[in-house]
C-alpha positions in Angstrom: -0.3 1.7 -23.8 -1.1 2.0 -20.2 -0.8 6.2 -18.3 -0.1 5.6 -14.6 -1.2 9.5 -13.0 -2.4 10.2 -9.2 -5.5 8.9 -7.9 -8.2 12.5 -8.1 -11.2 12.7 -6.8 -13.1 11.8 -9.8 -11.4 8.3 -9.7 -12.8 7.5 -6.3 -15.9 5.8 -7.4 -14.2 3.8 -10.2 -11.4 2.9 -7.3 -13.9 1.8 -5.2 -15.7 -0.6 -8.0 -12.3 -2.2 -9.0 -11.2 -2.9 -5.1 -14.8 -4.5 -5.0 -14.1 -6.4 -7.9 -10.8 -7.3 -7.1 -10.9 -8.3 -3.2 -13.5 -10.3 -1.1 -16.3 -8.7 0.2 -15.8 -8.8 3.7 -12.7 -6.4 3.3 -13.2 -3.7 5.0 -13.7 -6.2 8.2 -9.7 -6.1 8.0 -7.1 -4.4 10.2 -5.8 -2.4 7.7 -9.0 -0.8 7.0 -9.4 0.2 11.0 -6.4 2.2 10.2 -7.7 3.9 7.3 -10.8 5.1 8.4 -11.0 8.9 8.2 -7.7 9.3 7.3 -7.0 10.6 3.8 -4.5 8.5 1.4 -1.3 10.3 0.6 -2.3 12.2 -2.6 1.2 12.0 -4.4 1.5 8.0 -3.9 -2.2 6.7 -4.8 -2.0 6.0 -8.3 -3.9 5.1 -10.8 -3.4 3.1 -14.0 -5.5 3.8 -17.4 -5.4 2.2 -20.7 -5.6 3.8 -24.2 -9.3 4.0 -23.8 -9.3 5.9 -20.4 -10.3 2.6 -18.7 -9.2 2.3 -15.2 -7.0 -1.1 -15.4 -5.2 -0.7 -12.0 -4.9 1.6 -8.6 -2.2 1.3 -5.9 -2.7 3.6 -2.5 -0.9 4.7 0.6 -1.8 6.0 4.1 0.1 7.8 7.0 0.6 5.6 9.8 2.7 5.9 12.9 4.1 3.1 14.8 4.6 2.3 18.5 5.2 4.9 21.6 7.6 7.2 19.5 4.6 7.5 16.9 7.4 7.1 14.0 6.3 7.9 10.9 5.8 5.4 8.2 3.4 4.7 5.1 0.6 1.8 4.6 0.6 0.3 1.4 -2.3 -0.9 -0.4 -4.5 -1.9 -1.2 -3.3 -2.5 -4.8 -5.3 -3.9 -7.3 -5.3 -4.7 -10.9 -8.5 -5.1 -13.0 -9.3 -8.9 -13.6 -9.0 -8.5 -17.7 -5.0 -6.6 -17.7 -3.6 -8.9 -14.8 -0.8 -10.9 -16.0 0.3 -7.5 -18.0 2.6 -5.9 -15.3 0.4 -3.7 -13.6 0.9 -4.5 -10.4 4.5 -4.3 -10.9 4.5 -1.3 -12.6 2.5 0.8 -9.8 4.6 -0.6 -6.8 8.2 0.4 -9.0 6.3 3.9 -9.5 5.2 4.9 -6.5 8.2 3.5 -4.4 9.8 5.5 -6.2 7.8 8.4 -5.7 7.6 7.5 -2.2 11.3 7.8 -1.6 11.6 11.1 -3.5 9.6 12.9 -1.3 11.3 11.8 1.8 9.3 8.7 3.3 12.1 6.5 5.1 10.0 3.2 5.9 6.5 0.8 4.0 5.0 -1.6 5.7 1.7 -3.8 4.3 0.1 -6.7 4.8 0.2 -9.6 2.0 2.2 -12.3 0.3 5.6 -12.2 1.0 6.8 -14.6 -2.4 5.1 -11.9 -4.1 6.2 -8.7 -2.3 10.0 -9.9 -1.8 11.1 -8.9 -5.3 10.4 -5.2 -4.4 12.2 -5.2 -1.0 10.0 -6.0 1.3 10.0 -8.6 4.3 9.2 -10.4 7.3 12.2 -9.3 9.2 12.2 -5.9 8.9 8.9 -6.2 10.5 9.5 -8.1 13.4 8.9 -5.5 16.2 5.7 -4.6 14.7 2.1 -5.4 15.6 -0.6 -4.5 13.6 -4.3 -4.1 14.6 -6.5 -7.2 14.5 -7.5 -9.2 12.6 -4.9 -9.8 10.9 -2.5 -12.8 9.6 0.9 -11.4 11.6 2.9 -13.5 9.2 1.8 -11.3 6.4 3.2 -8.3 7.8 5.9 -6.9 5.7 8.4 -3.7 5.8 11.0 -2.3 3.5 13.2 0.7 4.7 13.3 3.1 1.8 16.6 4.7 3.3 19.5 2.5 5.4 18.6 1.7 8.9 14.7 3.3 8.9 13.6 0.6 11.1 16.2 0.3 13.0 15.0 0.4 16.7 11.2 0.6 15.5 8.2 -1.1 17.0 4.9 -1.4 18.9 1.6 -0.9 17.0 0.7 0.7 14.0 -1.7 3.3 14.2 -3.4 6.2 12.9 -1.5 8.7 13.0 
């Protein structure tokens, strides 16, 4: 039995071991990073995922960004990450679904992140959606995805994502 509840901030530390655990060390070398750096992740979307025992098994954020000269609004997903011993069990799946979900009831229009498209397809994300968008270096352009959580959010939308 798995609770999924927002991230507070006595998960922080336990967030922070997991990503550690879960990613490469060089990590906060990336892009994505640059663009959260003393900006605070949207409190309603970062997740977190605990099993019976109040073990944290899984954590999924988002940040504010704004992208290109018309500084439009959108949100930054990830990182997500699922402890090494309950991958294979959904997680992952289950906080993306969630907090999508969340995401679009509470009026965000448009997600972009950087990762593997085969995985992130089958929750509506893609490569062509995120076409007219550059993201800050370094980073693997082919990995940047986007999925509009209303019709038409990134229509006419690009240039660089930023802080916002």
């Amino acid at each position: 039995m798995f609770r999924i509840h927002p991230e507070s901030e006595n998960d922080h530390a336990e967030v922070e071991n997991l990503l550690d655990l879960a990613f490469a060390p060089g990590r906060m070398l990336l892009g994505s990073y640059r663009l959260r750096d003393g900006v605070d992740p949207v409190p309603d979307l970062s997740l977190v995922v605990r099993d019976e025992y109040n073990t944290l098994s899984g954590s999924i954020r988002y940040w504010p960004v704004v992208i290109g000269e018309k500084r439009i609004t959108a949100l930054l997903l990830g990182p997500v990450a699922v402890h090494p011993t309950s991958q294979g069990e959904g997680l992952g799946k289950m906080l993306i679904t969630e907090s999508l979900s969340r995401a679009a009831q509470t009026g965000w229009q448009r997600v972009i992140l950087i990762g593997d498209a085969p995985y992130y397809q089958r929750f509506g994300f893609s490569r062509d959606l995120a076409a007219g968008l550059e993201f800050p270096l370094p980073t693997n352009p082919k990995r940047l995805l986007a999925r509009a959580l209303t019709v038409g959010a990134f229509d006419s939308v690009s240039g660089m994502v930023q802080k916002p």
